[in-house]
C-alpha positions as CSV (number, residue, x, y, z in Angstrom):
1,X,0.0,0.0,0.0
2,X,1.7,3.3,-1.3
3,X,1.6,6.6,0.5
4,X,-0.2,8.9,-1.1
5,X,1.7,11.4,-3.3
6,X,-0.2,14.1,-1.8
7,X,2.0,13.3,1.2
8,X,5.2,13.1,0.2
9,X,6.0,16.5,-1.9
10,X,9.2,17.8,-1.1
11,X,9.2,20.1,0.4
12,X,6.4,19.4,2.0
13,X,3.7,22.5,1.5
14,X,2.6,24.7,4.5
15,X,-1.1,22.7,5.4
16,X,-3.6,24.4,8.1
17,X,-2.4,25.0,11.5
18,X,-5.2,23.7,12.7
19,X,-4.9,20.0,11.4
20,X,-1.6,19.8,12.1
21,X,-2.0,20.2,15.5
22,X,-4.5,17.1,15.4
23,X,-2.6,15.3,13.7
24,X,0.0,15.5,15.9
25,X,-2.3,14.6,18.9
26,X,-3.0,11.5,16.8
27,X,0.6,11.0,16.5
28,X,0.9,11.0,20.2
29,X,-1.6,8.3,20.4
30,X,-1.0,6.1,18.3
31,X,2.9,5.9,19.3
32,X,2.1,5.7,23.1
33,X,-1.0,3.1,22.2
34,X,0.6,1.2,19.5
35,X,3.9,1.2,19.6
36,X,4.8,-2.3,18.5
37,X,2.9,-1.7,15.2
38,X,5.5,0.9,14.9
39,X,8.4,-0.9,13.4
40,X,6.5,-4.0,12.4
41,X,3.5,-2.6,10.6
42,X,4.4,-4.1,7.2
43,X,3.6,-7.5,8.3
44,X,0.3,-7.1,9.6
45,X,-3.1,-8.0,8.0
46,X,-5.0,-4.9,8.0
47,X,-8.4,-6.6,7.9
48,X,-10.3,-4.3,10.3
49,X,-10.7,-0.5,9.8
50,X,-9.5,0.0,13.0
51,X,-5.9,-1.4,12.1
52,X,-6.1,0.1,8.7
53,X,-6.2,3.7,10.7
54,X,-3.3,2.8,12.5
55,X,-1.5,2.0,9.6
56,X,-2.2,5.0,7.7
57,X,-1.5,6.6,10.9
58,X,2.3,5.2,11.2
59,X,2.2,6.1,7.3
60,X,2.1,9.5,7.8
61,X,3.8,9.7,10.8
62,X,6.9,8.5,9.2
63,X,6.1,11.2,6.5
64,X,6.5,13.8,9.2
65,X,9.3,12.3,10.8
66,X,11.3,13.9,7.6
67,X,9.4,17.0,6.7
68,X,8.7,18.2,10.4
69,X,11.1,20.4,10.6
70,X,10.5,22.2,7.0
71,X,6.5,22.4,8.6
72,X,7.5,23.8,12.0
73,X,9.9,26.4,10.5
74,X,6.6,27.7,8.0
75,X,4.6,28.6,10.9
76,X,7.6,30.8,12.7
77,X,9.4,34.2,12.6
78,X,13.3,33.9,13.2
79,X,14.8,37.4,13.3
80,X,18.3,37.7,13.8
81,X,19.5,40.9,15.3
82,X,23.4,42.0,14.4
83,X,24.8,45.2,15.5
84,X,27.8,46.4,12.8
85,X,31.1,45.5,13.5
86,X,33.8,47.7,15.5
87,X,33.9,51.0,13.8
88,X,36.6,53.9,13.3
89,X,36.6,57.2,14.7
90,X,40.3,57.9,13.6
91,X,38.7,60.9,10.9
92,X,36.9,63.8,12.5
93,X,36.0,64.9,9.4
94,X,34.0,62.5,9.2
95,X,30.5,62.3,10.4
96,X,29.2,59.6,12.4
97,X,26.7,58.1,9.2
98,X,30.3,57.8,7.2
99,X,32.3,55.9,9.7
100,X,33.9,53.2,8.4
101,X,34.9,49.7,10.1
102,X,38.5,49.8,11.8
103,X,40.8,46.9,11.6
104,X,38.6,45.0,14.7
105,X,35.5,45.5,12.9
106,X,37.2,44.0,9.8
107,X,38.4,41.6,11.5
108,X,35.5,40.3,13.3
109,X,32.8,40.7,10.3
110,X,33.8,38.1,8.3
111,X,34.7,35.5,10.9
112,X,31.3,36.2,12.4
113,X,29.7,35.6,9.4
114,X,31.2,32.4,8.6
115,X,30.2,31.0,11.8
116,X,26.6,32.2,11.6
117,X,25.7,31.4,8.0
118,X,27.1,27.7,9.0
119,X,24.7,27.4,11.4
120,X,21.6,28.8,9.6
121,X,22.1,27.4,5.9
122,X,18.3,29.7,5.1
123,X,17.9,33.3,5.5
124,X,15.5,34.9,3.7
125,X,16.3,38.5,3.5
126,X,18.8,40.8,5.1
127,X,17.7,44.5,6.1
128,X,20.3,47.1,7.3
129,X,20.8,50.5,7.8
130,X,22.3,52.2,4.9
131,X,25.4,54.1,7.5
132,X,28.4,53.1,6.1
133,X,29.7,50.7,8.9
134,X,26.2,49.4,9.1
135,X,26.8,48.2,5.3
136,X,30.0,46.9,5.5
137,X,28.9,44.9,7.9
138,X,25.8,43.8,6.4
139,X,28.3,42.8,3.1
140,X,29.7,39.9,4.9
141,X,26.6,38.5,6.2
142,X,25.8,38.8,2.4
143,X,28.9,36.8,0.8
144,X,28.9,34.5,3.3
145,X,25.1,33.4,3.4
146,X,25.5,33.8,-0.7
147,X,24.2,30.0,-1.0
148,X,20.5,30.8,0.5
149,X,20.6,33.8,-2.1
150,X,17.9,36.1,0.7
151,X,16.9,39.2,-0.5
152,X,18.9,42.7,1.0
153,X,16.6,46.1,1.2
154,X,18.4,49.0,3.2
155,X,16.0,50.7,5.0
156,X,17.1,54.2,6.0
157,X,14.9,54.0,9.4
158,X,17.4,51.7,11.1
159,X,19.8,54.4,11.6
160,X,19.5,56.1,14.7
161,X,16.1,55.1,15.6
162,X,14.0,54.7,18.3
163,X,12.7,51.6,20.3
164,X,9.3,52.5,18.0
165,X,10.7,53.2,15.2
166,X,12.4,49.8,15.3
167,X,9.1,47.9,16.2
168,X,7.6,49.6,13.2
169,X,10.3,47.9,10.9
170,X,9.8,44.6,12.3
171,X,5.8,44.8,12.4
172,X,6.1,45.6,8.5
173,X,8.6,43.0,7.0
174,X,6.4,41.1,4.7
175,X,5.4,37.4,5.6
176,X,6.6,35.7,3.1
177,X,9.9,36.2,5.0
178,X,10.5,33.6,7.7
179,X,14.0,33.7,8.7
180,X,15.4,37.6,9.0
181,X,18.9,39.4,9.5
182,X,19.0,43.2,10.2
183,X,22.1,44.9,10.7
184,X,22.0,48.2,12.3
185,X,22.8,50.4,15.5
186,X,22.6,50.6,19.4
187,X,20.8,51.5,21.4
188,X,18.1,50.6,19.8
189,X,19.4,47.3,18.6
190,X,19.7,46.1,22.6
191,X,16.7,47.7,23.4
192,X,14.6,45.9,21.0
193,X,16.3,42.6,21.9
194,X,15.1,43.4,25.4
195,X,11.5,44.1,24.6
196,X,10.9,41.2,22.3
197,X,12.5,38.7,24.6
198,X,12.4,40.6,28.4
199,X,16.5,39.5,28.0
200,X,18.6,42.6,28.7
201,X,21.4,42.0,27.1
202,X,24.2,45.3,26.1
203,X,24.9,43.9,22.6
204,X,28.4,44.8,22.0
205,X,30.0,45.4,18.1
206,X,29.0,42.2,15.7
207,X,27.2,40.5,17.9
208,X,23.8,38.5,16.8
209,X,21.0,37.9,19.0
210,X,18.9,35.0,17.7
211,X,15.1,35.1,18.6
212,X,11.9,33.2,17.4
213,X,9.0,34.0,17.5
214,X,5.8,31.3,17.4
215,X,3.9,33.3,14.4
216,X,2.9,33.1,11.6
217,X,3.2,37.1,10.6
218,X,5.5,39.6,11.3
219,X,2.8,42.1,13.1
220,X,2.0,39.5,15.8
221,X,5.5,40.2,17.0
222,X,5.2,42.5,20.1
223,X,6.4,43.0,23.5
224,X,7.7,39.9,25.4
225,X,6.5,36.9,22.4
226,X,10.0,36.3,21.1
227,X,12.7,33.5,23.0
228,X,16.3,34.3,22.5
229,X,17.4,31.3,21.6
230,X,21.0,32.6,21.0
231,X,23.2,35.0,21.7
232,X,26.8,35.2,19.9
233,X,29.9,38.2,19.7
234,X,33.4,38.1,18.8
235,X,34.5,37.4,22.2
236,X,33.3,34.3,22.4
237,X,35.5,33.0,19.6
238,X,38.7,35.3,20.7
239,X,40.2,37.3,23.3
240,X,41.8,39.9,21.8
């Protein structure tokens, strides 16, 4: 008895919420209630309805042993929050939107990149501020998450804003967005860390705070409904 194809796209398309959460109850069912079937269910006789529910059941449940991930990952938000790398204030000339990175901030960019984009393989799009260390930093996030080929918008609201301002951003990325890097500033970077996730965190230069969010679109995220599930910076990796 094949599964049907319906079942087995890859990957598997976003279904309702609603009867994936059933179905999931059923999974928890039928592995706590019939377990032995689990691993043996090809040599059974379905003759009865009953067992030929349970063996659709397993069917499926095997199904979503490979493509749960792919499902849970549809129905969340994963931003990832990055303030720019260590920047220069060797020119006064200069004014603080044209400060470039100084050797530190060039230094840590790219190795922070490489070891973030081998841990998260899909980003979607990357928004930064359009400041000059902002996008310098933002270019080695770029390069090195190449592979996932996500979408970069500067938006000019980044710079210098406010906890508000910030939110704003967030609450208007589009939804077909699930997985999110913006580079930008602090204060309001560690500020906005702290109101999605109540973590109160001083991010210093390059680091990344990671935080999901259980939604499905961007304007459910508000105060207090993210987890940081992460929190990296150059330290970490080196001392000096």
């Amino acid at each position: 008895m094949a599964l049907p194809k319906q079942f087995i796209k890859e990957p598997f398309e976003p279904i309702n919420k609603f009867f994936w959460y059933i179905t999931a109850l059923v999974f928890g069912i039928v592995k706590y209630r019939f377990t032995e079937f689990t691993y043996n269910y090809q040599s059974f006789n379905f003759t009865t309805q009953k067992f030929k529910i349970v063996y659709w059941a397993i069917q499926i449940m095997h199904c979503y042993n490979i493509t749960l991930h792919q499902i849970k990952v549809d129905f969340m938000k994963k931003l990832f929050i990055i303030r720019h790398a260590k920047s220069s204030w060797d020119d006064p000339l200069l004014t603080d939107f044209e400060r470039p990175l100084n050797f530190r901030g060039k230094r840590d960019g790219p190795n922070m990149a490489s070891i973030f984009c081998k841990a998260n393989s899909k980003i979607d799009l990357i928004a930064h501020s359009p400041a000059k260390r902002a996008v310098e930093t933002a270019n080695f996030f770029i390069r090195a998450c190449s592979k996932s080929k996500p979408e970069v918008v500067v938006i000019p609201e980044i710079y210098d804003a406010s906890l508000n301002t910030l939110k704003a951003v967030v609450n208007n990325f589009s939804d077909q967005y699930s997985n999110i890097i913006m580079v930008g500033h602090n204060p309001g970077f560690s500020m906005l860390v702290g109101h999605f996730t109540d973590q109160v965190y001083d991010m210093p230069t390059c680091s990344i705070s990671e935080i999901d969010f259980d939604h499905e679109s961007w304007s459910h995220c508000v105060i207090s409904t993210g987890r940081l599930v992460n929190f990296d910076y150059p330290k970490k990796h080196y001392t000096s």
